[in-house]
C-alpha positions as CSV (number, residue, x, y, z in Angstrom):
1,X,5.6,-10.1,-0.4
2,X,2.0,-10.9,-0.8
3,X,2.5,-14.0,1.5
4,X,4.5,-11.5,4.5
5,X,1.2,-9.0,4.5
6,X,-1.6,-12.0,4.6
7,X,0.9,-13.3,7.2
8,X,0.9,-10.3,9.5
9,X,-2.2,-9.1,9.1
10,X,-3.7,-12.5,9.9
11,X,-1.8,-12.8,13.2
12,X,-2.4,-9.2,13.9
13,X,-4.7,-9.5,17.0
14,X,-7.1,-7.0,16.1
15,X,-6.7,-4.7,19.5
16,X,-3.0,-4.3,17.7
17,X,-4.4,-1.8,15.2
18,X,-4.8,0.9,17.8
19,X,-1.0,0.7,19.0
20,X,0.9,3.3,18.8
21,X,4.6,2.5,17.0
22,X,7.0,4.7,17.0
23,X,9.3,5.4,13.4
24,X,10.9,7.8,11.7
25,X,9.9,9.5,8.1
26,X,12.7,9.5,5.2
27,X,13.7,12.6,6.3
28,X,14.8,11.0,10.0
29,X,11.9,12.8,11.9
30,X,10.7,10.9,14.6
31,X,6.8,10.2,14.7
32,X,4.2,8.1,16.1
33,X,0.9,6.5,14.9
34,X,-1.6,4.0,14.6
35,X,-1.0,0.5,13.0
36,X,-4.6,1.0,11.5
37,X,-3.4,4.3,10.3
38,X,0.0,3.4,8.9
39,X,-1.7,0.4,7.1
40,X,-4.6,2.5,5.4
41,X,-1.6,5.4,4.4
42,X,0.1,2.4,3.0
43,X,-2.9,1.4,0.9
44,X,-3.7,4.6,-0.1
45,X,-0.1,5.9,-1.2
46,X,0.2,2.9,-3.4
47,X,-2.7,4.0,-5.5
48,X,-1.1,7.6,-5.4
49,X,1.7,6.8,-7.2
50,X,0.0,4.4,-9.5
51,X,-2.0,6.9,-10.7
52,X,1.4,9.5,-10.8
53,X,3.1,6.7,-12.9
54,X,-0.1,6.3,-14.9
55,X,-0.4,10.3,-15.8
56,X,3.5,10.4,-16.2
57,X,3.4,7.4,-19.0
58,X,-0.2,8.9,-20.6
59,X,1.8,12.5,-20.9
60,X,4.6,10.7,-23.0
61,X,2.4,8.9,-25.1
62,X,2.5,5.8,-23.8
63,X,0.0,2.9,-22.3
64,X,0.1,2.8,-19.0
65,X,-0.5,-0.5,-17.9
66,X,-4.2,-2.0,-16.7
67,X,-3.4,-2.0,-12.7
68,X,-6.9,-2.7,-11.3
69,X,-6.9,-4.7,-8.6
70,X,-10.1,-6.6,-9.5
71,X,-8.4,-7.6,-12.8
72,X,-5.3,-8.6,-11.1
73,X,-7.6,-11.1,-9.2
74,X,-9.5,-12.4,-12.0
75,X,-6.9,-12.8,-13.9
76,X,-5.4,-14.7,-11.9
77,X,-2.3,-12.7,-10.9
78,X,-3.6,-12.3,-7.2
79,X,-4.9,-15.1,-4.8
């Protein structure tokens, strides 16, 4: 997966972030936006549900695992 995103965003010319695509939501509505802003909602709703899985595991007295990116990376776990 890692490989398919440095893949894309490496061929991405960059006057591709400002197209328009056209989608739909889960819920079948049809919408359109950015690239740029459909990769930065991507980024940033990742981190929202780490943080929800995070709270959920802390509130049944569990560990939640270390999911820093910076410690993924120098561990060794990210290129």
């Amino acid at each position: 997966m890692l490989s398919a995103w440095k893949n894309y965003l490496t061929d991405l010319p960059p006057a591709d972030f400002e197209k328009q695509i056209d989608y739909r939501n889960s819920k079948g509505e049809p919408w359109s936006s950015r690239v740029e802003d459909v990769l930065t909602h991507v980024l940033m709703r990742s981190a929202y549900h780490r943080g929800q899985v995070a709270l959920g595991l802390g509130a049944a007295g569990l560990l939640p695992a270390y999911t820093d990116f910076i410690h993924g990376v120098r561990q060794g776990f990210v290129e």
